[in-house]
N, C-alpha and C positions, 0 to 999 in steps of 0.2 A: 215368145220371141226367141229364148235362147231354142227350144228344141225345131223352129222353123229355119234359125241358121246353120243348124246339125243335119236336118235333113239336104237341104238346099248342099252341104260342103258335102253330106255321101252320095247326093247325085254327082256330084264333080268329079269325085272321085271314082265313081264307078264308070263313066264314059272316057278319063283320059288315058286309062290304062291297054295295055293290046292284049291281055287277059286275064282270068279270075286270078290267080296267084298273083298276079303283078297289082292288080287294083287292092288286093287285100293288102298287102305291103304298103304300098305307098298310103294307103288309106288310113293305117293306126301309126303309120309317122305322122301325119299330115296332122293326123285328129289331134294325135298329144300334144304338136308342138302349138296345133291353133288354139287348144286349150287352155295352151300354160299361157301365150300371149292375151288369150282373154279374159282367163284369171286374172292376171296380171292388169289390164286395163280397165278390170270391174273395181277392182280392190281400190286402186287408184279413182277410178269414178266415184267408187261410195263414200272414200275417204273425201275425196274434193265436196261430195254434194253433203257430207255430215259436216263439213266445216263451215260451207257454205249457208248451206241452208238451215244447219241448226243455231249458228253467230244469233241472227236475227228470228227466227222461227220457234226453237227452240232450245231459249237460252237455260232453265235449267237443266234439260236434260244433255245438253254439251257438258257442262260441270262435270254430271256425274259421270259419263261417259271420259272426258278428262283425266279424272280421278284414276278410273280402272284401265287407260293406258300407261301411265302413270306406273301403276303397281305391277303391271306386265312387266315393264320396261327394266325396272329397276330387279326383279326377281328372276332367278333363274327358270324361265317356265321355255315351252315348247310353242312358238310362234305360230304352228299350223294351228295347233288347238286353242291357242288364245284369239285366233281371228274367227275361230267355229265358234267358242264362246261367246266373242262380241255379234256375231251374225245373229246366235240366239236371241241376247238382248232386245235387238234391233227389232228381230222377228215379232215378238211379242207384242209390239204397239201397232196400231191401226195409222199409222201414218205413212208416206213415201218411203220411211227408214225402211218400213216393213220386208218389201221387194227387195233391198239392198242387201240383208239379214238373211235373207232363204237364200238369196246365191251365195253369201258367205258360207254359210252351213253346208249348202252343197258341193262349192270348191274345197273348203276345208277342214270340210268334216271329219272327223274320232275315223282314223281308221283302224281296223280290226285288229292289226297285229298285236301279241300278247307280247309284254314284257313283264320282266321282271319287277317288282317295286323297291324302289333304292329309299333306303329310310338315310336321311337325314339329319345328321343328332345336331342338334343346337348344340351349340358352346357352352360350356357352364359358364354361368354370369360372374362376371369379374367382381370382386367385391371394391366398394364404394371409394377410393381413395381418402377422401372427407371425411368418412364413416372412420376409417382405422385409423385415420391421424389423430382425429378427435377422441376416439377412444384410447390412443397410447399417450396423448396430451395431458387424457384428464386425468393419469397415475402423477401426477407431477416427477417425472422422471428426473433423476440428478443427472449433472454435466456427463460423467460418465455414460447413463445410460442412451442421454442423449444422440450421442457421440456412436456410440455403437451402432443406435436403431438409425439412424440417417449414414453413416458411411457403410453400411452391412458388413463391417469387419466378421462376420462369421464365415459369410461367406468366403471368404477369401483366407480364412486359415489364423485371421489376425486375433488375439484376444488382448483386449485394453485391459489397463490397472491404471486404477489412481494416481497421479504421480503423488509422490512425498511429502506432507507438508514439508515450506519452508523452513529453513533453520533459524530459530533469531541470531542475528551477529554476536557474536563472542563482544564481548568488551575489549577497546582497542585499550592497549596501554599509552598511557601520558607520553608523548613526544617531550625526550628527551631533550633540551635544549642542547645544540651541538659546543663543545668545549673546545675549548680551544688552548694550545701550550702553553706551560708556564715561561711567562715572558713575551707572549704577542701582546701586542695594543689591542688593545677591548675600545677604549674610547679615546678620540684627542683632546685634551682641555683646550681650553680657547683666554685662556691665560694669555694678557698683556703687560703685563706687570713688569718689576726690574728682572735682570737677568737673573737667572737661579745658580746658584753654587755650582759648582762641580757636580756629579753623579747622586744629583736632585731632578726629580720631575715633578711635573703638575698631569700627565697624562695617566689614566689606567691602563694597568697591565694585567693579563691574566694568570693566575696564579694554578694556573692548571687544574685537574679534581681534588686537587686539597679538601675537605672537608673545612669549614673553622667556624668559630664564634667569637661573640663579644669577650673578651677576658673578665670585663666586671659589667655592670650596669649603671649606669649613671649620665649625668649630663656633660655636654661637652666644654670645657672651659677656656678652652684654648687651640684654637684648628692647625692646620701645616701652614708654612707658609713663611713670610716676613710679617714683625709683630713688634710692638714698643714688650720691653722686657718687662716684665712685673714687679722684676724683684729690685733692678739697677733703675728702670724707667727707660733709659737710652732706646732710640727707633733707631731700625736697620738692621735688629736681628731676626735671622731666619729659623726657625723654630722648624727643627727635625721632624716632628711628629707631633701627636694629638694628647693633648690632657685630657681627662675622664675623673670627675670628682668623683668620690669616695668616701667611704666614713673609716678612719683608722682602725685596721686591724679588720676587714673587711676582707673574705679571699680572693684571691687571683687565679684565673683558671687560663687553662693554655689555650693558645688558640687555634693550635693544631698539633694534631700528635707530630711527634718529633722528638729531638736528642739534645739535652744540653752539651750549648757549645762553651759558654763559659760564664762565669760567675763574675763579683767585684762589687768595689764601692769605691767613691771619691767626694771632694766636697759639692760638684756640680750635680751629679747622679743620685747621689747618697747610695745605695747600697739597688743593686742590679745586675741581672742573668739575659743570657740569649738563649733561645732554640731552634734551631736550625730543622726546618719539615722536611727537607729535601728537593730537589729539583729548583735551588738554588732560593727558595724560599725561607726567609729569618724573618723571626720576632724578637724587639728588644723592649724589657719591661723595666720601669726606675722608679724612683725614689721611695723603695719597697720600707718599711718594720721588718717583715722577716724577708728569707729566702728562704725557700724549703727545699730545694734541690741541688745538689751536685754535677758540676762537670762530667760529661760522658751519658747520666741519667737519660731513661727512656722514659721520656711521657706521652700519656694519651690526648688527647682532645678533652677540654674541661677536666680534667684533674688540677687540684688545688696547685702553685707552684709559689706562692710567695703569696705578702701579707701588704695588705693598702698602707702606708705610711704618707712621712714626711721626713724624709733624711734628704741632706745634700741643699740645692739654693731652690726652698718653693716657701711660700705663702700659706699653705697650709696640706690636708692629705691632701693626695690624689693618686691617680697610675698616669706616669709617663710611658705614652705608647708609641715603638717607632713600626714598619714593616719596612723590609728591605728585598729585590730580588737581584743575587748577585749583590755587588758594590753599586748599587743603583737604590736611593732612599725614593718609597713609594709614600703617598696620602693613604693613612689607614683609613680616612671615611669614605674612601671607595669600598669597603670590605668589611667595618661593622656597625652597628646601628646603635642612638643614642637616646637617652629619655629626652623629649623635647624639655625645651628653655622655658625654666620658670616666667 
């Protein structure tokens, strides 16, 4: 068929021309371009009649044919000679294909021209992602290394250290409780009682950083305050300061370093000294056995100053204890501690 329509088109071509040169011209345009159009409309035919006909006809050999378009398609190959190849195929089986398969191979057939052959290199193959995580995982790598192998601080110039261990905290010191001037109010009493004397209180005052202590140890016999007298009986006297029993002849320690301010005796007192700590802080000690110190004298905090007695109006020993700041009589059981009441 095809070579009866090649003859048939060089007859056409040989009578419409007005001479041999003219007919040979127009004859190898005419040829190529009705060629490439029937190329063109075969490929198309054989494609239609292999879909066609092989859906139902020939459904495996569609697959495989499927397949090796497929692998054209997707590969850099040269489309003339992969339709010569398919034409081969096709050629090969004794079916309708057969016909369709020789004009492929004839339209687009290998032709002669030599070329060069272009090699191809594969890519080296990537290694495994999975593979080298897994393998840098199973070093059980420390934080550091961690750190390094996922941010690639190498690349980049960076190199990681350790940080430091932490430091354990220094031991804080004891918060000092805040002091306050000798002579602010530390506490109000809540004292309702009769009126209080002249330059008597019931309230605590602070005696600023004084240092002090108990002068003796003992129990309390007698607190600040108004008190029936012990010795006369008569209620409504106010009692200056605090009694502190004692056993006679028992010592008396200061209660804060300080300077004697003066010495004495009388029959109410019987025999007793002051000291003066400064910052208008005084202690008066009574109804001493001895005095051990002079006027002027510098003493320490707990150094010896006198002797536990019973001189003057008492009932038996003890130390009469006053504290004063300024002209102002304080409660010394704001300031020293007692052996509890039998």
């Amino acid at each position: 068929m095809y070579e009866q329509r090649a003859r048939a088109a060089g007859r056409t071509g040989g009578t419409a021309g007005g001479g041999p040169g003219a007919r040979r011209g127009r004859g190898t345009r005419g040829g190529g371009r009705d060629r490439m159009l029937l190329a063109q409309l075969c490929v198309c035919l054989a494609l239609f009649l292999t879909v066609f006909l092989g859906r139902g006809l020939f459904p495996g050999r569609m697959a495989q044919l499927g397949e090796e378009l497929r692998g054209m398609i997707a590969a850099d190959f040269d489309f003339r000679g992969a339709l010569a190849s398919l034409g081969g195929s096709l050629a090969e089986g004794d079916t309708v294909l057969s016909d369709l398969g020789e004009f492929c191979v004839q339209v687009f057939g290998p032709q002669e021209t030599e070329a060069e052959p272009t090699a191809l290199l594969a890519p080296p193959a990537a290694p495994s992602v999975l593979a080298s995580e897994l393998s840098f995982l199973s070093g059980r790598p420390d934080a550091l290394e961690r750190t390094e192998h996922y941010t690639r601080g190498e690349t980049l110039g960076v190199t990681l250290t350790a940080a430091p261990a932490p430091e354990e905290p220094a031991e804080q010191e004891a918060v000092q409780p805040q002091v306050l001037p000798a002579g602010a109010v530390v506490q109000v009493s809540d004292y309702d009682g009769p009126a209080l004397p002249d330059n008597y209180t019931m309230d605590q005052l602070s005696l600023g950083e004084l240092e002090t202590m108990a002068p003796i140890s003992g129990r309390l016999t007698s607190g600040y305050g108004y008190r029936v007298d012990p010795v006369k009986g008569t209620e409504g006297d106010f009692h200056g300061g605090v009694d502190i029993a004692g056993s006679e002849g028992s010592p008396i320690a200061a209660f804060a370093d300080g300077v004697v301010e003066y010495t004495g005796e009388d029959d109410s007192y019987g025999r007793y000294f002051q000291i003066d700590h400064g910052n208008g802080v005084k202690s008066f000690y009574a109804h001493c056995s001895q005095v051990l110190v002079q006027k002027g004298q510098t003493v320490a905090l707990g150094e010896t100053v006198g002797l536990v007695g019973s001189t003057g109006n008492v009932t038996g020993p003890h130390l009469h204890l006053e504290l004063k700041y300024g002209k102002l009589h304080l409660n010394p059981a704001y300031y020293v501690e007692f052996l509890p009441a039998e």
